[in-house]
C-alpha positions as CSV (number, residue, x, y, z in Angstrom):
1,X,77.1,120.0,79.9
2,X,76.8,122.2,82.8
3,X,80.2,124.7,83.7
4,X,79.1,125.0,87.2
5,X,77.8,121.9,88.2
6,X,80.3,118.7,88.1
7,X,78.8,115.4,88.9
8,X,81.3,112.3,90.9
9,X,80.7,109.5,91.4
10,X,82.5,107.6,94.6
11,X,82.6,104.4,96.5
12,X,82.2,104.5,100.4
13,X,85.6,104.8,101.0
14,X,88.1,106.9,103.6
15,X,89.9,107.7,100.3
16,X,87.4,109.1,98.8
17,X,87.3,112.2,101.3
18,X,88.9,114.8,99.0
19,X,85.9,114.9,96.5
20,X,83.4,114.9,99.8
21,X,85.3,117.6,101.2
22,X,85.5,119.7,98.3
23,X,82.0,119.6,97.6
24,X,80.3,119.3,101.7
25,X,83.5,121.9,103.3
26,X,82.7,124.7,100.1
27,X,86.2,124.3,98.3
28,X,84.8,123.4,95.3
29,X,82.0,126.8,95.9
30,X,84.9,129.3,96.3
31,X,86.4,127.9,92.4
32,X,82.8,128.7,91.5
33,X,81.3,125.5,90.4
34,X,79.1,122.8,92.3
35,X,79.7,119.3,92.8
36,X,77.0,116.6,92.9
37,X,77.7,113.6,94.6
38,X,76.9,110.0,93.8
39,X,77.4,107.0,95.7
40,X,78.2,103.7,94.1
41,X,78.4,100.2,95.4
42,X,80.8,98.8,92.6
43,X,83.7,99.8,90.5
44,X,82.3,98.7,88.1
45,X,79.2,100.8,88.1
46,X,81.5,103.8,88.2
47,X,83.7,103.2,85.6
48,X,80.4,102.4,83.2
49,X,78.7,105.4,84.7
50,X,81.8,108.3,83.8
51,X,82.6,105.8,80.6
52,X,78.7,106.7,79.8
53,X,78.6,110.0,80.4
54,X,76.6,109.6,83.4
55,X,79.2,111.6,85.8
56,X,81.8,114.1,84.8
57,X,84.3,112.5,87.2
58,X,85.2,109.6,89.3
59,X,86.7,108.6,92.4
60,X,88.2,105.5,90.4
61,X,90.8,102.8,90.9
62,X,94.1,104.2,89.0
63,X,94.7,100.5,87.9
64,X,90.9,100.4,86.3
65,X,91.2,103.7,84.4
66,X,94.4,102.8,83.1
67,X,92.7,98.9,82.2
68,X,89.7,101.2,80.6
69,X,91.9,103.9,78.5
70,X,93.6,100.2,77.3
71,X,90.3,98.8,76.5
72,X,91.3,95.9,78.8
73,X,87.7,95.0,80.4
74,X,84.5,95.5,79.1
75,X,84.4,99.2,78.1
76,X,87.3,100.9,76.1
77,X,87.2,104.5,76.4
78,X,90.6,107.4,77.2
79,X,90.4,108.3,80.8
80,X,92.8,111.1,82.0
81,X,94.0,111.1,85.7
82,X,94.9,115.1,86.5
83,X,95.0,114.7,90.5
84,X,95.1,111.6,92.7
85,X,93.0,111.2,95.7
86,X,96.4,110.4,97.9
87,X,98.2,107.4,98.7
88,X,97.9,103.8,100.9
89,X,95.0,103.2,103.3
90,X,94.9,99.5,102.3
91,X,94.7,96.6,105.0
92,X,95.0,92.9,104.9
93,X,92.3,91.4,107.6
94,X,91.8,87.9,107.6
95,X,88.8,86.0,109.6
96,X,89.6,84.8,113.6
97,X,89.7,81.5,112.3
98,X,92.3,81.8,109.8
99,X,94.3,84.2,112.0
100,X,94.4,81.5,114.6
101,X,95.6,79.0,112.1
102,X,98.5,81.2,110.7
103,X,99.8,82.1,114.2
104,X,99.8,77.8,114.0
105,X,102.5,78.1,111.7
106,X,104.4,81.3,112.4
107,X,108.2,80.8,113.8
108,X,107.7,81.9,117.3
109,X,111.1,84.6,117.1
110,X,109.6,85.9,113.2
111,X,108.5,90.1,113.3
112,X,104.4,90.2,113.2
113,X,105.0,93.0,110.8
114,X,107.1,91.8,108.7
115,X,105.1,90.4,105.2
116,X,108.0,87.5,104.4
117,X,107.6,86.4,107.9
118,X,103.8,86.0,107.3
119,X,104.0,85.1,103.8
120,X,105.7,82.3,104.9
121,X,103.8,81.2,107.2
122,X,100.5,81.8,105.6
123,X,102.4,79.9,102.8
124,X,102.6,76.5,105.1
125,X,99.1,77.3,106.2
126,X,98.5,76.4,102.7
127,X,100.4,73.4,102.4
128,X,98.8,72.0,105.5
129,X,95.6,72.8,104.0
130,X,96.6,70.7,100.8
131,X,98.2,67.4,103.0
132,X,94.3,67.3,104.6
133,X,92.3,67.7,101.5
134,X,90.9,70.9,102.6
135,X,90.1,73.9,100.4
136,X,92.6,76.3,99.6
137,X,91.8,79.6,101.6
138,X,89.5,82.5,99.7
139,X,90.9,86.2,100.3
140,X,88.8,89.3,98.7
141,X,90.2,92.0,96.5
142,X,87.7,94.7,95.3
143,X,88.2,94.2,91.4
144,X,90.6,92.7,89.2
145,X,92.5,96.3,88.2
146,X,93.3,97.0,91.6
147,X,96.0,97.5,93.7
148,X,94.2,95.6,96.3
149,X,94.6,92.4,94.0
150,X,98.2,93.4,93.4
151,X,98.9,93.6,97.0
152,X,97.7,90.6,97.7
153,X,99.3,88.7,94.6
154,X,102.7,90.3,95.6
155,X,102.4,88.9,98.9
156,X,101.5,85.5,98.1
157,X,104.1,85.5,94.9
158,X,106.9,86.3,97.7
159,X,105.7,83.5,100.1
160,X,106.2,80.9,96.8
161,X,102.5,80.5,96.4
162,X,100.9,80.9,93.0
163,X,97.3,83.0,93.5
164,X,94.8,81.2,91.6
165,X,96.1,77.8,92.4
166,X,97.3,77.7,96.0
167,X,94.6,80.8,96.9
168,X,91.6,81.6,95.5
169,X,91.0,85.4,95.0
170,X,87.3,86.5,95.0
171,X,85.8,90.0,93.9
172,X,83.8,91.9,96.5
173,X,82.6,95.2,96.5
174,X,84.6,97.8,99.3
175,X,80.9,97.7,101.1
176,X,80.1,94.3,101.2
177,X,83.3,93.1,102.1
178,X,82.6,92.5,106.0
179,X,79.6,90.9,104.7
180,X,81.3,88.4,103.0
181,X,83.6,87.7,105.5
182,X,80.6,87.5,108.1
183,X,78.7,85.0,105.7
184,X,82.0,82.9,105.1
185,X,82.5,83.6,101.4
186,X,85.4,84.8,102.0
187,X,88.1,83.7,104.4
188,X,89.8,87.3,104.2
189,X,90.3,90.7,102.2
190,X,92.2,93.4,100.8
191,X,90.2,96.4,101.1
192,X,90.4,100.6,101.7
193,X,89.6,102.4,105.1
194,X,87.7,102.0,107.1
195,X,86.3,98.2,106.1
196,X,89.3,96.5,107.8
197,X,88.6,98.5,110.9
198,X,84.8,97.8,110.5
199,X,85.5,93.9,110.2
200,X,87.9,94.4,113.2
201,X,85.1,96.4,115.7
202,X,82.5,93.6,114.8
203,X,84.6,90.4,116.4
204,X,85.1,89.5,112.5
205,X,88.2,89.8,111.6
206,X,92.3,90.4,112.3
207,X,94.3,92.9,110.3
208,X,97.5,91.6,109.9
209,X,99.2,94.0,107.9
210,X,99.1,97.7,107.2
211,X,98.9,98.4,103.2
212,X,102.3,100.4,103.9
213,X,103.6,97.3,105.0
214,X,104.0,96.1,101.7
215,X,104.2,99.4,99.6
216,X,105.1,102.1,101.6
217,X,103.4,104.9,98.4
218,X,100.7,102.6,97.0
219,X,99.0,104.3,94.0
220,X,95.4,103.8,94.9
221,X,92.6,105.7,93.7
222,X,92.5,108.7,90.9
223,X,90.1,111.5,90.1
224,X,89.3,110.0,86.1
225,X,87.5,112.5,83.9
226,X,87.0,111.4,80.1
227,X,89.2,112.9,77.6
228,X,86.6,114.9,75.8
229,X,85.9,116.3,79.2
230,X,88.9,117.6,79.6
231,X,88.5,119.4,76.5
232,X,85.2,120.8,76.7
233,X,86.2,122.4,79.8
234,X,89.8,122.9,80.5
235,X,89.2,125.7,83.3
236,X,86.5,123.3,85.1
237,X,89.4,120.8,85.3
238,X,91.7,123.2,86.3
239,X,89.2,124.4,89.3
240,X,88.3,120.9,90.3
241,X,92.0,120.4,90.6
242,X,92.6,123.7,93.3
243,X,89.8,122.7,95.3
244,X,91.0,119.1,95.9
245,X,94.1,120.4,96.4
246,X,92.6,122.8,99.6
247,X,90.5,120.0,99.9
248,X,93.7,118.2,101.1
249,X,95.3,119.9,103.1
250,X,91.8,120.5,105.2
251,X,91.9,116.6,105.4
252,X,95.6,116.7,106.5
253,X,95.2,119.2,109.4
254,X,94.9,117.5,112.6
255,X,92.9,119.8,114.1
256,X,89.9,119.0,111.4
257,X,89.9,115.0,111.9
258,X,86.5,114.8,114.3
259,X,85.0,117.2,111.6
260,X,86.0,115.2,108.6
261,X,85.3,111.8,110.4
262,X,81.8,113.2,111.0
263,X,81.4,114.5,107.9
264,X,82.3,110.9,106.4
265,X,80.7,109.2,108.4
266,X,77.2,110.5,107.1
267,X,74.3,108.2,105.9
268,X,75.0,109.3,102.3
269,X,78.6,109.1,102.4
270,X,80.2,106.2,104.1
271,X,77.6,105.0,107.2
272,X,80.2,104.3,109.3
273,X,80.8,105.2,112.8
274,X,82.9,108.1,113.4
275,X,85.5,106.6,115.3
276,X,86.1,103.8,113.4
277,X,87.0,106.7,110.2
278,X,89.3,108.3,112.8
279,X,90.9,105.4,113.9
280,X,91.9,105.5,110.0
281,X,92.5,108.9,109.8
282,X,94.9,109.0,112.7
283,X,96.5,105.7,111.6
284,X,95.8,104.0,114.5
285,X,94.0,100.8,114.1
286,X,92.4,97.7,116.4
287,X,94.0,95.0,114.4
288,X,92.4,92.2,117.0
289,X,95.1,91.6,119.2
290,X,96.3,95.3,120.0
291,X,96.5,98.3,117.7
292,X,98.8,99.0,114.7
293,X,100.2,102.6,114.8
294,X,102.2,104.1,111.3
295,X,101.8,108.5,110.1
296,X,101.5,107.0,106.8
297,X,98.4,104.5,106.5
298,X,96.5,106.8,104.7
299,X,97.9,110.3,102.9
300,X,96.3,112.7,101.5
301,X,98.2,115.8,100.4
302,X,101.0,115.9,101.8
303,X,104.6,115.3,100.2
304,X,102.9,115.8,97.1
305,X,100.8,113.0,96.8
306,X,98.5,114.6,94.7
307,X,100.4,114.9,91.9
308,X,100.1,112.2,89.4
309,X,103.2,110.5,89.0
310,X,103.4,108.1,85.8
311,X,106.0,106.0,87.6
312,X,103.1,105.2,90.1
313,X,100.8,104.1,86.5
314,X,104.1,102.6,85.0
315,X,104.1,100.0,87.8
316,X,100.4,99.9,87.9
317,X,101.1,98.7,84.4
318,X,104.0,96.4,85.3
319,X,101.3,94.3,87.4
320,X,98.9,93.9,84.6
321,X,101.2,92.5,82.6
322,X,103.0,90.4,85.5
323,X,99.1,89.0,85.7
324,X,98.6,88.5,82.5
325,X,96.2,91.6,82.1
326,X,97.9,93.3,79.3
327,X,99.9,92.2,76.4
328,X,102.7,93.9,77.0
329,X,102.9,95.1,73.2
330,X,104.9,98.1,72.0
331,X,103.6,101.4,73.2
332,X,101.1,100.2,75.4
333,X,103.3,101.1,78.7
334,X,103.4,104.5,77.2
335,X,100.2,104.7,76.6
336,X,99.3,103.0,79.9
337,X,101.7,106.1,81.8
338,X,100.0,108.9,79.8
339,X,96.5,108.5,81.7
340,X,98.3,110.2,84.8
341,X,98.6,113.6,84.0
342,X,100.8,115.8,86.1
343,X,101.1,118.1,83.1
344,X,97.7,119.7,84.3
345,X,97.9,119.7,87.9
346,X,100.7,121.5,87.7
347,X,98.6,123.6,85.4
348,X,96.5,123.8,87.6
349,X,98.2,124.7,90.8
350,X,100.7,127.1,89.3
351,X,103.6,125.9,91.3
352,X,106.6,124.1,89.2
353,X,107.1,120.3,89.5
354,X,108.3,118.6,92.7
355,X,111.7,117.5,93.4
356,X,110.5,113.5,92.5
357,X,111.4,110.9,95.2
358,X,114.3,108.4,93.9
359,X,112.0,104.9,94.6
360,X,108.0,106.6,94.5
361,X,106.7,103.1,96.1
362,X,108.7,101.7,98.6
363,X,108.1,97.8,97.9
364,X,108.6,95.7,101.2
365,X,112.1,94.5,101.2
366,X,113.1,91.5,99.0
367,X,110.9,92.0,95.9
């Protein structure tokens, strides 16, 4: 194993910017140690790949390392979380098509934004659906352990449907996502910036709700090293932890967003267009019909959103076994909140813990 080099692997994602910027900005050079970048197509390639030894890190989903230090899908292995890569950035788009037919059902004085006024509505979408004979609608999440799928269950469970039954849910890639939707394999997604917004400047899709509609401080995506890792180099994780911490607060400075939405936008890092990332970066998106402003779509460092916070893995947990993910058997919500590990951040950082915010999520109202 190499001290000064430090291989990641990440998906094409705006979340996945405080890795990027660490290694393409030189945050990660001034701790004095390289990182080598790897982009993936799949979560599941990633988790093999840092399971494997393949990469010393990975821009990972914080449900999947959890599932994969509980040996709940098809590799078992302790994953440690010491710094997130921020919070939210989620979007619910669904096709024209099936926008059109929800706004069929909506109650014409009911708030746009508000998810029990859509829920419902999407929920009588499906019960049309069902008087006709016609198929149940197909939304895209990006993996089973993922708050994209939780997102999207918690929104239908509200509305009184069942997912599974009354919805098929269907496992797409982040990058192929508009794909599918374009191709008609999927009727709608969940999905990270910027593939809502991509969907969106194509013709192919409507957003019709902000991730922060729903949870207002979504756990989304961790840094996951491997145990052992951590103990065959506890200063390299303490200096990959201070330069995603500059690394974040480069990415929260206003005055750097055309730079880091250029810098994302690269052929070997997202291939997007560098105003569809700033859109996401500013928090203000096309949704179809208009644009959707809110400061908090996507977070990086700021209020401490770095830190891992087990509560965050705690409820992570609590939809697994909601789902029917995990057993729920004694000591496995312990085990499940010790992957986050604000022990060595603040390590790390050298500054004492936060002040912690009473309710870390922020559910929508009524669940």
């Amino acid at each position: 194993m190499s001290l000064d080099r430090v291989r990641i692997g990440f998906i094409p994602l705006v979340d996945a910017a405080i890795p990027i910027v660490a290694a393409d900005v030189g945050f990660a050079a001034a701790e004095g140690f390289a990182i080598d970048l790897a982009r993936e197509v799949s979560w599941s390639n990633i988790r093999d790949r840092l399971t494997l030894g393949h990469f010393d890190v990975a821009h990972l989903l914080a449900p999947l390392a959890i599932a994969t230090s509980l040996g709940l899908g098809a590799l078992q292995a302790p994953l440690a979380a010491p710094v997130t890569c921020g919070l939210n950035g989620n979007a619910i788009t669904l096709s024209p098509d099936l926008y059109d037919e929800l706004m069929d059902h909506f109650a014409p004085d009911a708030n746009l934004f508000d998810p029990r006024a859509t829920g419902a509505a999407f929920a009588a979408l499906v019960r049309a659906r069902r008087v006709r004979g016609d198929e149940q609608p197909t939304l895209g999440m990006t993996f089973p352990f993922s708050s994209h799928n939780y997102l999207l269950r918690l929104w239908l469970a509200d509305a009184g449907l069942t997912p599974d039954e009354d919805v098929r849910l269907a496992v797409v890639p982040p990058p192929y996502m508009v794909d599918a939707l374009e191709h008609g394999h999927v009727d709608g997604f969940c999905v990270g910036a910027p593939w809502n917004a991509v969907a969106v400047s194509l013709g192919l899709g409507r957003i019709i709700h902000l991730g922060v509609d729903l949870v207002a401080r979504c756990p989304e995506k961790v840094l996951a090293v491997r145990e052992s890792w951590l103990t065959e180099a506890p200063e390299r994780a303490d200096a990959l932890v201070r330069a995603c911490l500059n690394a974040a607060q480069w990415c929260d400075d206003p005055a750097n967003r055309d730079d880091l939405a250029t810098l994302l936008s690269s052929p070997h890092r997202l291939d997007v267009p560098p105003g569809v990332i700033r859109a996401a970066l500013d928090g203000r998106l096309q949704v179809g019909r208009g644009v959707r402003a809110h400061d908090d779509y996507q977070i990086f460092g700021r209020d401490h959103a770095l830190r891992p916070d087990p509560r965050h893995a705690l409820w992570l947990y609590a939809q697994m076994t909601r789902w029917r993910q995990a057993s729920g058997e004694e000591g496995e919500a312990a085990r499940a909140a010790s992957v986050y590990r604000p022990d060595l951040f603040d390590r790390a950082a050298g500054t004492p813990p936060p002040s912690l915010l009473e309710d870390p999520l922020g559910v929508f109202p009524g669940v």
